[in-house]
N, C-alpha and C positions, 0 to 999 in steps of 0.2 A: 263686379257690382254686388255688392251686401245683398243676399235676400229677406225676405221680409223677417221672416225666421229671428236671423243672425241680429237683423235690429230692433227686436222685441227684447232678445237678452242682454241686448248691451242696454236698454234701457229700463229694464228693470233692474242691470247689475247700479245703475244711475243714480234707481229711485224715481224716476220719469212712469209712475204708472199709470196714468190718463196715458200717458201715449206707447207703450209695452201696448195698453187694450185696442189701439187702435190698430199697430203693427200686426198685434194676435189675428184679428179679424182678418187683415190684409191676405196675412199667410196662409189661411185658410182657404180664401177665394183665388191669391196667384202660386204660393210654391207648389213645385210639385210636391208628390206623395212621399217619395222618400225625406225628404226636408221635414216634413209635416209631421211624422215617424220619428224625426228624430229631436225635432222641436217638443214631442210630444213626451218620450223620455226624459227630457232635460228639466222640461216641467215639473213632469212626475218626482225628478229625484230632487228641485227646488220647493217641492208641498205646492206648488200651485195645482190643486188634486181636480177642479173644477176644469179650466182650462188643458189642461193634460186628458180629462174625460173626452171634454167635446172633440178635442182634436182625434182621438182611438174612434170615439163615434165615428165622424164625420169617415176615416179611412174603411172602417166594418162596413158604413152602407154602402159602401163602394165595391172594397173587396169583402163580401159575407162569407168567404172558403177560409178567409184566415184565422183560421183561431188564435194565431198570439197574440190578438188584438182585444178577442175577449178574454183571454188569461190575463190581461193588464186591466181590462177593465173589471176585471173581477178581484183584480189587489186594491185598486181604486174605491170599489165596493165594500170589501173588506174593511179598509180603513177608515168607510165613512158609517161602518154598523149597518150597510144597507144585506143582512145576510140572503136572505129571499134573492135582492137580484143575482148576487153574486154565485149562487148555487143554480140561477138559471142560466146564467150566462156560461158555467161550467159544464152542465148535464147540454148543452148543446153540445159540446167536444168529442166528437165518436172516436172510436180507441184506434181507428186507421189514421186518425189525423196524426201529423207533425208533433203536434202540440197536447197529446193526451197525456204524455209524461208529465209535462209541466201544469197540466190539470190535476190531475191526480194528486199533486205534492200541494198545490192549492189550497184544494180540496179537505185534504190530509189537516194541514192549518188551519184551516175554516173551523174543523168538525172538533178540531183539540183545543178552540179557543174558545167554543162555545160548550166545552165538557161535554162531549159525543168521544170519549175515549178508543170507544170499541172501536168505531164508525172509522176515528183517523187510521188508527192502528193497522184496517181493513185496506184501506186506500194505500197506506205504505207498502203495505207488502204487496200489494199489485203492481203498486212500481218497481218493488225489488225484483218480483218476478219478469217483468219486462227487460228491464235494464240493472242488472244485479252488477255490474260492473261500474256505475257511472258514480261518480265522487257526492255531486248530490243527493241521490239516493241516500247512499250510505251513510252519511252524514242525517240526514233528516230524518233514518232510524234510530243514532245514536241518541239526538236530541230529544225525540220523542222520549226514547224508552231514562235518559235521564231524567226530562222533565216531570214523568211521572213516575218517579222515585224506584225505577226498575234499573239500577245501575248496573248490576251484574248483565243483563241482555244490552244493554249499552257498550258495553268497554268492547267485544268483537267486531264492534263496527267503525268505532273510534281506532282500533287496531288496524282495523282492515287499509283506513287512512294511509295510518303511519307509514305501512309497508309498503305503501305503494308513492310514497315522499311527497304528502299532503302532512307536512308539521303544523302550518298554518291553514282555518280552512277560515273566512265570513268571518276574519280578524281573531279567533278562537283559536288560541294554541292547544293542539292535541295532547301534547303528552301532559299538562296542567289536569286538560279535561279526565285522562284517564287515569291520575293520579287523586283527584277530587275522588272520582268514582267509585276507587277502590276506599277511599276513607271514609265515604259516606255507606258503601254498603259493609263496615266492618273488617277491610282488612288492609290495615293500619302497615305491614308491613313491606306487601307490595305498593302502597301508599306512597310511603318513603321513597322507595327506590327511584319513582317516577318524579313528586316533586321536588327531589334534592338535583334532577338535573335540570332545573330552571335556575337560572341567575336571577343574583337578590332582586337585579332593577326591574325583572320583567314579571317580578311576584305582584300580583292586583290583589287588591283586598280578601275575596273570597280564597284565592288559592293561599294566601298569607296565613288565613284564618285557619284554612283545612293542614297545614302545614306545622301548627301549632297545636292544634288539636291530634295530630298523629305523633307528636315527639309525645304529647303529655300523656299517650297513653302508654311509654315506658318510662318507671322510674329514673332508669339512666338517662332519660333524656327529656329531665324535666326541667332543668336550666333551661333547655334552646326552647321550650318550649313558651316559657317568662319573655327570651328576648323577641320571637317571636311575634306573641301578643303584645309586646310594651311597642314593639318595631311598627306594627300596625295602628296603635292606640297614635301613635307620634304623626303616623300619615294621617289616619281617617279618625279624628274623636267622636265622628257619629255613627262608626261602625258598632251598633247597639250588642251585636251578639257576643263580641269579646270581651263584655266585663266579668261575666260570671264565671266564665273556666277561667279566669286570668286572676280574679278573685280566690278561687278555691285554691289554685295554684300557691295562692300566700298562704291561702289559711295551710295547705298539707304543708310547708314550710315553718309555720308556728308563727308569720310574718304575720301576725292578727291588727297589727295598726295598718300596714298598707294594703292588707283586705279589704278593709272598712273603707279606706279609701275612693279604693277602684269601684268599689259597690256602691258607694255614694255617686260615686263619677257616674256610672252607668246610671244610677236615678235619677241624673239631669241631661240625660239623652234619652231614655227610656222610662216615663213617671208612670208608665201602666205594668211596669214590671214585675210582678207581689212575687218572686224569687231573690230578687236581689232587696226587698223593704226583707224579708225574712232572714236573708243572711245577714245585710248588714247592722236589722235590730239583734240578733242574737249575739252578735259579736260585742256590740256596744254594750247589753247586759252583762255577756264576761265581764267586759272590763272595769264594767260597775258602775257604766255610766246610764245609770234608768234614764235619767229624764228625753235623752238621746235616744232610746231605746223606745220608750215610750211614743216618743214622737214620728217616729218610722211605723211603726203600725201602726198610727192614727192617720198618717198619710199615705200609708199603703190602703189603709181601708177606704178612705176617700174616694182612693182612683179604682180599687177593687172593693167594694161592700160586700161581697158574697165570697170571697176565698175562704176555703177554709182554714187552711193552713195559714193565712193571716190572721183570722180568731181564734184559733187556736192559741197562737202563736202570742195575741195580745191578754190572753185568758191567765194563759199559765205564766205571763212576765205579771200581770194582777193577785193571781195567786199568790206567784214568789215576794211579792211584798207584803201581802197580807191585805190587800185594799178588795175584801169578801164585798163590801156590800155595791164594789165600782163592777165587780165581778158577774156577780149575781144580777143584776139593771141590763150590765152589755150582753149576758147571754141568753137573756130569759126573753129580749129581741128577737131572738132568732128559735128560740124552743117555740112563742106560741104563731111563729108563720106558719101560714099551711103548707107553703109549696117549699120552705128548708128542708134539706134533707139530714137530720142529724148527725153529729158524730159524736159516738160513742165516750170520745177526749170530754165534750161537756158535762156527761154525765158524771165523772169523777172530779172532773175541775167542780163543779156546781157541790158536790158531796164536801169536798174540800171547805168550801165556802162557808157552808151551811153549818159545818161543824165549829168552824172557828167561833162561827157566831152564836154558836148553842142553839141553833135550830135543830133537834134533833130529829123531831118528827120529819123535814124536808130534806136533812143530811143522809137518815135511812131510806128513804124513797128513791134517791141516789145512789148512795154506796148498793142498794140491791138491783138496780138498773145497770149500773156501769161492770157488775162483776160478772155478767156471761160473757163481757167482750174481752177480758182482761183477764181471766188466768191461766194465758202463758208469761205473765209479766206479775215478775217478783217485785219491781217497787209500788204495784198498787197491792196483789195481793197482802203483803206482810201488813202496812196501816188499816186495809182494809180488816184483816185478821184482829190489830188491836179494840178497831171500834168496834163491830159485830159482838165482842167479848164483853167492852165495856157497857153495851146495851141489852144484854144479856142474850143475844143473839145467838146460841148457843150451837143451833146445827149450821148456821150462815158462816162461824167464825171456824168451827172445824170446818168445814167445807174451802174453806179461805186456804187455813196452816198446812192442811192435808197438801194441797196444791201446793203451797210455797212450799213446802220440805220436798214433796218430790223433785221439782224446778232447782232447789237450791238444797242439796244434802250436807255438804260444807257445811252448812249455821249451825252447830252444833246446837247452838242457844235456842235457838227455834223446834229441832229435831227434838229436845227435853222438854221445850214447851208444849207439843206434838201430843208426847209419852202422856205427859202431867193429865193432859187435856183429855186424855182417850180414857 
């Protein structure tokens, strides 16, 4: 004969839940305990987290010595954000219990999901020290110390795995994980080693990702690196992170139409991007398409108003056409906020501007602002050098050439101009 249990889940497998609640109830008042225990799991791993609760309840008042009852109810807690209970229900678990291991590593979760880094960190290695041999452990210092971006203190633990023939642990393949690890903390070439022995089927998007990102950082293997990402772009078109290296990848190829491409493609996955509105309006200027150009930092600025590197970027494409006075309107926005923080790139794009327009009084105020930031760089110094002269600027414009001829001794033309001027 079914017990009540057994006909709760066939009727919620049904869809019969008026009556699963009534069966619930049933089970509660005739199965036994272990029935109840195990109705009670079955729940928990169907989301019925409410009903899964009372049943762990209902066995704790009974039996209070068991703590795996409150370390279940304290995932139950966890999952409902109830943290308070859940850290009471733990700090009950004395460290002779059964069950203090599996507190601990609880614990350990609780404290790393609510950014108590130190705190988990602490909790882990009390379990290493208890049980430094057990699979879980070790695994739950690897994650941690990946998680938060410690991969190097990760991969010995993830090692420790391997060696003992845990390839798979919690559906995580090891050797992915330790090859991730190595690409994320910079070494690309023990990288390789690890995820070239995963077969193409069981590459998942991120180890796809880090697989392609390790070929691209050798020359010689920057083909595999294209098929790579185009291999991933084919599975996942929302995987947001592989337009940009997959993009450059064109451009270091000279491939500059199906840069623009990709980088387009990623700003309809990703419209908060302002890397890829930057590369892919500067490309479209090469090729001399402004109005394209134009249009990408106006809808980069949209979704980022305050980049800088996108007013910049839309300053000096305004510059390069000569539209001074579209120039001067968009960045004189952002000079008189209070809380912008300048960049320096304004002050010579704005000098730019000013001069075209014969502003000369607001073109000098500029040109003498923007020159403490700029001479290590010969293409402002040298223009900078002609106006200071043409305004009779006379110590501002030696102060300019002097710089540019040391930076640039080759100009012979300048190096006479130098002479002339002295």
């Amino acid at each position: 004969m079914a017990t009540f249990a057994e006909r709760m889940l066939d009727e919620l497998a049904g869809g019969q839940i008026e009556a699963a609640q009534k069966s619930f109830a049933s089970s509660l008042r005739y199965d036994d305990d272990d029935t109840i225990y195990s109705l009670a799991e079955e729940l928990y791993a169907l989301g019925f987290s409410n009903q899964a609760k009372r049943a762990y309840s209902k066995l704790l008042d009974k039996y209070p010595e068991e703590d795996q009852l409150r370390t279940a109810l304290a995932d139950i807690a966890i999952d409902e954000d109830d943290t308070d209970l859940a850290l009471s229900l733990l700090s009950e678990i004395n460290a002779d219990s059964d069950a203090y291991l599996q507190a601990l590593l609880v614990s350990a979760d609780l404290y790393q999901t609510e950014g108590l880094v130190e705190a988990s960190e602490a909790k882990l290695n009390e379990a290493y020290q208890l049980a430094p041999d057990e699979e879980i452990v070790q695994f739950a210092l690897a994650e941690f110390y990946f998680a938060t971006g410690r991969y190097q203190e990760a991969i010995p633990y993830y090692r420790g795995l391997l060696q003992i023939g845990a390839r798979k642990f919690s559906g995580l393949d090891i050797v992915s994980r330790i090859g991730v690890a190595y690409a994320l903390s910079g070494d690309a070439e023990k990288a390789k080693a690890y995820l070239e022995q995963i077969k193409d089927v069981d590459l998942t998007p991120d180890v796809r990702f880090q697989l392609g990102m390790v070929y691209a950082t050798d020359e010689e293997t920057r083909d595999q690196a294209i098929d790579q990402l185009e291999a991933l772009q084919e599975l996942d078109t929302s995987f947001a992170g592989l337009y940009e290296p997959l993009g450059q990848l064109y451009e270091d190829k000279g491939n500059l139409e199906k840069a623009l491409i990709t980088y387009q493609a990623g700003l309809a996955v990703d419209q908060f991007n302002e890397k890829l509105y930057v590369k892919a309006a500067r490309i479209a200027q090469a090729q001399g398409d402004v109005a394209e150009a134009e249009s990408l930092y106006k809808k980069g600025l949209e979704a980022n108003p305050e980049d800088i590197t996108l007013i910049m970027g839309y300053s000096t494409l305004l510059v390069s056409e000569g539209d001074s006075v579209e120039n001067i309107n968009f960045l004189n926005q952002y000079m008189e906020a209070d809380d912008f923080e300048i960049d320096p790139q304004m002050y010579w794009n704005l000098a730019q501007s000013y001069t075209t327009l014969e502003d000369y009084e607001m073109a000098t105020k500029y040109w003498n602002a923007a020159l403490p930031f700029f001479m290590d760089n010969t293409n402002f110094l040298k223009p900078a050098y002609y106006y200071f002269r043409e305004e009779g600027e006379r110590t501002l414009a030696q102060e300019a050439l002097q710089q540019y001829v040391r930076l640039n001794p080759e100009d012979l033309e300048m190096a006479e101009e130098l002479e002339h001027l002295n």
